[in-house]
N, C-alpha and C positions, 0 to 999 in steps of 0.2 A: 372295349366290350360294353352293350348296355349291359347295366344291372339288372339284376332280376326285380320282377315285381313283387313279386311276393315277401321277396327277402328287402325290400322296401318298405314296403306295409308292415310287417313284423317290426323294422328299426322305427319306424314312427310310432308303433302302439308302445314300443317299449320306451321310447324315449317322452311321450306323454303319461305314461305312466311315473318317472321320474321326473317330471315337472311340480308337482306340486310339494313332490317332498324336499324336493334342492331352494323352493321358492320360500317355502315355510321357516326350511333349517336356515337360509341368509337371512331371513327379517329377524329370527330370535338373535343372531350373533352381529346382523346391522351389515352385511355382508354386502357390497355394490357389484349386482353382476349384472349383465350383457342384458338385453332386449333381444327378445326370441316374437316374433311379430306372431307368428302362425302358430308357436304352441301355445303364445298364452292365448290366443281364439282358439284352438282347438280342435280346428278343421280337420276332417275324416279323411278325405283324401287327396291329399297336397302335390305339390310336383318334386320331380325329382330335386330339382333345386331347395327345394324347404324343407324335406328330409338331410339336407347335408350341410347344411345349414343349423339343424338342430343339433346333427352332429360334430359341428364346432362347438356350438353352445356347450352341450356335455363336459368336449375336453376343458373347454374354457375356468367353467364350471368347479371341476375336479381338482385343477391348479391351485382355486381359489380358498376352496372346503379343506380345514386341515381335520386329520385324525382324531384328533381331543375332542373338536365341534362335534363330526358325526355320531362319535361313540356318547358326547351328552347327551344330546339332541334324541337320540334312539333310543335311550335307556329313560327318557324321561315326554318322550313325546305320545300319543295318542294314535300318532298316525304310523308310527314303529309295528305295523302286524308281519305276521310270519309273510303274506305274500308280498310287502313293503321289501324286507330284510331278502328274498327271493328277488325279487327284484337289481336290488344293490348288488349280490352279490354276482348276478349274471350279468350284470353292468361289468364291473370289474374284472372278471373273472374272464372274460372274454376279449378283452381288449387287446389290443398288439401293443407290442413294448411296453409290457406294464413294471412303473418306476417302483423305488422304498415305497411310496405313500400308498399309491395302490397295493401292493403285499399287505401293508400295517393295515389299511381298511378292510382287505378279505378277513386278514386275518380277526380282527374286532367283531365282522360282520359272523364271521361261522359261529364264533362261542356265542354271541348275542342270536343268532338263530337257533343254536344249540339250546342255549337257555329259556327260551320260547318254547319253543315244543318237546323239551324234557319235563316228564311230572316232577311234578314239587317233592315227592316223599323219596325221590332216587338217592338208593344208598350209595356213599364212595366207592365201593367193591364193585358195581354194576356198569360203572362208567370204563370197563374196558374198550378197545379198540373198536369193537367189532360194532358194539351198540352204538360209539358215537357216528361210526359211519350208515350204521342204518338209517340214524336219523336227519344225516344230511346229505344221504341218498337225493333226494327232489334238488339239490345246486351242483352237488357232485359225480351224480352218476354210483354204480355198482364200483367201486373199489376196491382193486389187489390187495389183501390187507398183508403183504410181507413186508416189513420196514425195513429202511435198511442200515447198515450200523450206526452212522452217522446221529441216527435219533435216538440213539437207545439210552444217552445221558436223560432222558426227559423223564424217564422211570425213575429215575435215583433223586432225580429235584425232587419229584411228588413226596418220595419217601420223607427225603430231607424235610419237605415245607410239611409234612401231614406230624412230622415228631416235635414241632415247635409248642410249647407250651405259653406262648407271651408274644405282644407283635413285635419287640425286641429280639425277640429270638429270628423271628421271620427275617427284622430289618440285618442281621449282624451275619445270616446264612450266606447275604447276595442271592437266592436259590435264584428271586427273579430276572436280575441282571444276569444270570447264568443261561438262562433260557431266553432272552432276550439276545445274548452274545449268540448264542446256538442257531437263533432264527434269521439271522441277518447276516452271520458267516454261511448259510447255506445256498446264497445266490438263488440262481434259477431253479435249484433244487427243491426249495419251500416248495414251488408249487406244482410238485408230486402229488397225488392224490391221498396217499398216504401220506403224507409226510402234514399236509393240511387238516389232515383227521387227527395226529398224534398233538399237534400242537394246540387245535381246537380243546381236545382233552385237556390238555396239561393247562390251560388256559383257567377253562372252567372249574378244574380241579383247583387251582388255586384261588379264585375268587373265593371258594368253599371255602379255604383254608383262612382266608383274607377276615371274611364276616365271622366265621369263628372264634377268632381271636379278638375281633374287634368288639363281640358283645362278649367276651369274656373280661377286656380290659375295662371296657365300662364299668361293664358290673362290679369289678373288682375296685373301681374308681368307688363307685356308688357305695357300696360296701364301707369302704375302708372311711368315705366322710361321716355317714350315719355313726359307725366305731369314733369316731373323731368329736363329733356332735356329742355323742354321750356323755362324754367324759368333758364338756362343757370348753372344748376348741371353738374359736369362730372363725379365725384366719389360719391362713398355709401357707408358706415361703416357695411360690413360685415360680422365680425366679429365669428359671430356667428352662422352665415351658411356655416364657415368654409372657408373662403374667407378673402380677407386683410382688413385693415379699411381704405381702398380708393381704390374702385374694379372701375374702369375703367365703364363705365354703356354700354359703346359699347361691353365689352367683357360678362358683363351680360347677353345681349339680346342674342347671339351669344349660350352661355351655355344655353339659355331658349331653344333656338329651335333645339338644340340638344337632349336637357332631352325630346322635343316632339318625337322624333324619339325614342328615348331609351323605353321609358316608354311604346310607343305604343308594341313594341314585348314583354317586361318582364314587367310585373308589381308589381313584389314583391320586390324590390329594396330597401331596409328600407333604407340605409345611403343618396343617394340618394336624396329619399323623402322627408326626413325627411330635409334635403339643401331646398330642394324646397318650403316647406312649412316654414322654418325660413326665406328664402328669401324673399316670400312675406310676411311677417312680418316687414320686414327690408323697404321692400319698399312700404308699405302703411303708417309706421309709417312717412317716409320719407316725403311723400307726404302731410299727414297730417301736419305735421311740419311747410313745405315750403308755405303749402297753409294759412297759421297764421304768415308768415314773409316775411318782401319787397324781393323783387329780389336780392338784391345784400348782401346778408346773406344766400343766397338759398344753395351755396358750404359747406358752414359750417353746416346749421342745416344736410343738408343729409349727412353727415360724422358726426354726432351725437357730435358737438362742439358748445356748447354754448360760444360768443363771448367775454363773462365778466368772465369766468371760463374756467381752461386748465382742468377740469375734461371730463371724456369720458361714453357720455348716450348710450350704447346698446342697440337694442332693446331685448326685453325679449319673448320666449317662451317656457312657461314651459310642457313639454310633455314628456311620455317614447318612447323612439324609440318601432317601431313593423315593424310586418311583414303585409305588404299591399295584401296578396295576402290572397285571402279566402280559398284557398285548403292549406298554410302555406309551403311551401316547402322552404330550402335554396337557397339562390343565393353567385354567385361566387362575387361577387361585395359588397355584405353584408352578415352582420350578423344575419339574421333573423333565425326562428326554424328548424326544420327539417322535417317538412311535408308534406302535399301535399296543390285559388279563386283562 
């Protein structure tokens, strides 16, 4: 059968419209893809053969781009706009046989479109089912909102991740891994319509929970070196967040307000985090310590040296490393899985 023209014309505007962001996102990552002659001239209307053509490029393309790159790329590019992220998402969304990596990309792409066009001041409470599907109405369409049992563990994660008081707590719940096992055990089911709005949610909902704790533990970092500082500490026995066992507290505070900058753009950062969270371990124990000894033992107890013994007290936290991001994709920086918070 010919093809239709029209349904021609549409596959070339769409797939020129995802030319410069595929072309953009491999120069930042150094990515070596295909020659696309006709898109990158940009010709209006091409023959059948250069529409299908472009549409090998596409698949080509998608093989190439793994999850981690796109989810940086978008949270930190310019060219990431709501009709960008629309775009992507009816790329994908629409494909036949769509693999894991395609799933992990919708699934990135919804909360990252979600997070676009939801106001800033949206309480937790607000973020029911109903709302996040209005608002991804314009990729999804009007959605059945009846779920079906299968997703109803994704209420109890939130609860789980929203009662954690520390990112230690977050890390030792697994809540992530749990909703990660959930979305990759449900096969072709994920991509229910419902069933893409509930995880969009639960997604979003834990990034909330992510940064919460994450400028909580700073602060609490920050806090407890100033308490440190006072009491005329200069070093802290580190050790174990991978640091020396007399880290300078000036060069501490200095890496805190960096990892605030880092964490804000990429949040799946496992090694990272995982410093961050021994860190303030390191320097609550600290604190504790020096607030139960005079002043002038204060150097010693925070480099974990008791003054009657040349033995050396670490602080201890015992956790598996994971991946902080709800959608689970790699980062270049760590070791975490390979999928797509």
């Amino acid at each position: 059968m010919t093809p239709d023209l029209n349904d021609l014309a549409s596959e070339w505007r769409h797939a020129r419209k995802l030319h410069p962001l595929y072309s953009a996102l491999a120069k930042e990552f150094v990515i070596d893809l295909p020659m696309c002659q006709d898109l990158e001239t940009g010709m209006d209307a091409p023959p059948q053969e250069s529409v299908e053509l472009a549409r090998q490029w596409l698949a080509e393309v998608d093989k190439r781009i793994q999850v981690y790159q796109l989810r940086q790329f978008l949270q930190t590019s310019a060219l990431a706009t709501d009709e960008a992220l629309q775009d992507l998402l009816r790329h994908h969304l629409y494909k036949d046989g769509r693999s894991d990596s395609d799933r992990d990309k919708i699934d990135f792409l919804l909360v990252q479109y979600f997070s676009l066009c939801a106001p800033s001041r949206l309480q937790d409470a607000d973020v029911d089912l109903n709302y996040v599907a209005q608002v991804l109405e314009p990729v999804l369409g009007s959605v059945e909102l009846t779920p079906p049992d299968w997703i109803s563990p994704l209420e109890d994660y939130v609860r789980e991740a929203e009662s954690c008081q520390k990112l230690n707590d977050l890390l030792t719940s697994h809540v992530l891994e749990k909703g990660r096992k959930l979305k990759t055990s449900a096969g072709d089911n994920y991509f229910l319509p419902v069933a893409m709005v509930a995880f969009a949610r639960f997604s979003f909902l834990m990034r909330r929970v992510f940064f919460r704790l994450m400028h909580q533990d700073l602060n609490g970092i920050l806090d407890g070196l100033r308490e440190l500082e006072r009491r005329g500490v200069e070093t802290l026995d580190c050790r174990r967040a991978q640091f020396s066992a007399e880290e300078p507290i000036a060069r501490l505070r200095m890496i805190c307000q960096s990892w605030k900058v880092m964490f804000h753009a990429e949040y799946s950062s496992g090694q990272p985090l995982r410093m961050l969270v021994d860190l303030r371990a390191a320097v609550d124990n600290a604190v504790s310590k020096n607030s139960a000894e005079p002043a002038p033992r204060a150097r010693a107890a925070a480099a974990g040296v008791d003054s009657g013994s040349s033995s050396s007290a670490e602080f201890e936290v015992s956790a598996p490393s994971a991946d902080w991001n709800a959608d689970a994709s790699p980062d270049p920086s760590a070791p975490p899985d390979d999928g797509n918070a």
